[in-house]
Structures are given as structure tokens and as C-alpha cells.
N, C-alpha and C positions, 0 to 999 in steps of 0.2 A: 114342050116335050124335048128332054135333051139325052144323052148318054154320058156314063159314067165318061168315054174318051173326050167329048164334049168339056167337061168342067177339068179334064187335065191338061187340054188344050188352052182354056182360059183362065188356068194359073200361069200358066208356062209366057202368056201372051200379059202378064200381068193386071187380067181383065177382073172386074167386078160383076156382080149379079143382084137384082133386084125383084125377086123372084113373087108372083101371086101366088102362092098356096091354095086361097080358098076351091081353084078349080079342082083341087084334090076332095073335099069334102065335098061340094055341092054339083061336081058337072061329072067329075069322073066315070060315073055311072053313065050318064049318058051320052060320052064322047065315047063308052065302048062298044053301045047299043049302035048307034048314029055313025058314027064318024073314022077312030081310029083304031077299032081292036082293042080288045081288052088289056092286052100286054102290053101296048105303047099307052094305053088310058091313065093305067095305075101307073105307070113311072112317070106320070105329070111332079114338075117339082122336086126335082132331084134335090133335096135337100142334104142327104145324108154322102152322095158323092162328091159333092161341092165342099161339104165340113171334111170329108178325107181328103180331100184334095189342098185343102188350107186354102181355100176361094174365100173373102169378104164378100158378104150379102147380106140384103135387107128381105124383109118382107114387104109386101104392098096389095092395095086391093086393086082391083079396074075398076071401082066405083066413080061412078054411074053409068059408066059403058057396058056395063055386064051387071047383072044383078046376084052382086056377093055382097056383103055388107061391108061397111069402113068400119073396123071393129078387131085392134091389134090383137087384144085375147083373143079371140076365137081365131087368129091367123097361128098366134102361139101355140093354142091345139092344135090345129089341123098340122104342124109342124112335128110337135111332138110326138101324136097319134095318130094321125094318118087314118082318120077312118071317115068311109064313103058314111052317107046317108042312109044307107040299108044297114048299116052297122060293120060290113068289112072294113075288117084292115090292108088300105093299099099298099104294096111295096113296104114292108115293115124293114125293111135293109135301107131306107132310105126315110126312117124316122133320126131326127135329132135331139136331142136333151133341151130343158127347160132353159140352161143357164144361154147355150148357143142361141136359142130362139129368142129368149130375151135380148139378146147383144141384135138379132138381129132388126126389133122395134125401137130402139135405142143407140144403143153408141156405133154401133156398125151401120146401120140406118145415115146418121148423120155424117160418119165418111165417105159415104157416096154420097150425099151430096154437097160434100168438101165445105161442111159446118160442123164439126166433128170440133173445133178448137171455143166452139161456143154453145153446142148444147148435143142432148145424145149422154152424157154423164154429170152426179152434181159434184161437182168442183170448184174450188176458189178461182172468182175470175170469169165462169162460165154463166149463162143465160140462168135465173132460177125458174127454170118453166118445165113442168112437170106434172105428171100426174099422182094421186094420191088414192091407193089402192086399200080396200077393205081386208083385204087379206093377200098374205104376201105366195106371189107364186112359187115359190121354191120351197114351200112349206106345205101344201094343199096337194090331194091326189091329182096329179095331170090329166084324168079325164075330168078334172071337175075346173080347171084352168080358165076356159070360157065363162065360165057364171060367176067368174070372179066380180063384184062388183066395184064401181067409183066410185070412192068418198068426196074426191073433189078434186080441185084443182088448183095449181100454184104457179101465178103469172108474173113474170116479174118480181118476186117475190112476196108476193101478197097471193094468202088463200083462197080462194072462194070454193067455198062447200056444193057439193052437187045438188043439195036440198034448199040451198040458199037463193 
């Protein structure tokens, strides 16, 4: 749980962010019941003050110290859409766009953790390790984001099919 002065604070300090999202879908509900108040619940994941602020961040799960799944799309929703488990939408001022969320599974992902010059994007030169998506997200409605599937995968440059 941070505030908007929080993520101006940690541009200003030239700080990075590595942020879990899924407690916005899966707990936020009940860190409002249990724990924090509803009003500090839903601003879990300030996503959208961190992207105004011009903050670099990744997504991440706490998988297996928490039980949210390791599962980059469904972070990319919960990112994009913000919506609790009962179907609200938390904090919708603090939703971001597909493309930002993608940068944040990917290339923004891998400059925190200062491999950004070898994978994180495909380019000449860089790692070919990647995954290989049945449908492209920046094409598909964003609430349907998550049930994108995996066609496969590409290590080194060799594919290996998800069916394979």
C-alpha cells in the first residue's frame, strides 16, 4: 500500500518498483474486511501513480509465499482492470494500459533486474527466450487478457510447442 506522494518521492530518489498486483484481485477484499479499511485496500498497487510519475516497474507474484498464482497475464489484467473478485473495480484511477503492463512483464521487468541488455525485448544480440502467445494482447478485449493462451515456447532459439 503506497500513495500517489510515495511513487513522486521514488522517481525523484531515482527508485524502481517491483510491484504484485494480484493482491488487488485476490485479497483486496479481504484486507478491507480484516485488516486495512477499504480505502487503503483498493489503493493496493498503485499502478497508475507510479506510470504518472514516469517510475520503471515490473510486475511480480509472491508465489509461493502467498497464494496468487505465477501467471504474467492474469497480472496484466489485474493491472489493466483492477477488478476485485466480487467483480468491483478497485481504484480505477490507478488502472494502466495494456502496452505499459506489458513493458512491465518484459522489458521493464528486465531492467530491474539489470538483464534488460540481454532479454526483456527481441533484438539482435539479445537472449531468443520468449514466449509464444495464441493471441496477441493488444488485439483482444482486456477483460479477456488472462485466458489468453500459450502456444509455446522459444529457448535459445529453438521452439518447443506447449502441446509438445
Amino acid at each position: 500500500i503506497s500513495t500517489p506522494d510515495q511513487a513522486r518521492r521514488l522517481k525523484a530518489l531515482g527508485g524502481l518498483a517491483s510491484v504484485n498486483d494480484y493482491f488487488v484481485h485476490y485479497r483486496s477484499l479481504i484486507h478491507a474486511e480484516q485488516g486495512f479499511g477499504p480505502d487503503r485496500a483498493e489503493a493496493t498497487a498503485r499502478l497508475g501513480s507510479l506510470e504518472r510519475e514516469g517510475v520503471v516497474f515490473a510486475l511480480h507474484s509472491d508465489f509461493s509465499l502467498v497464494l496468487t498464482p505465477i501467471h504474467p497475464l492474469t497480472a496484466v489484467w489485474i493491472a489493466v482492470n483492477r477488478v476485485a473478485l466480487d467483480g468491483t473495480v478497485q481504484a480505477p484511477g490507478e488502472r494502466i494500459g495494456v502496452d505499459r503492463a506489458m513493458r512491465a512483464i518484459t522489458i521493464d521487468a528486465a531492467h530491474i533486474l539489470s538483464r534488460d541488455h540481454e532479454l526483456g525485448s527481441i533484438e539482435a544480440g539479445k537472449l531468443a527466450d520468449f514466449t509464444i502467445l495464441e493471441d496477441d494482447p493488444y488485439d483482444v478485449d482486456p477483460t479477456n487478457i488472462r485466458d489468453i493462451c500459450v502456444w509455446g515456447t522459444m529457448l535459445a532459439g529453438k521452439v518447443f510447442p506447449a502441446d509438445g
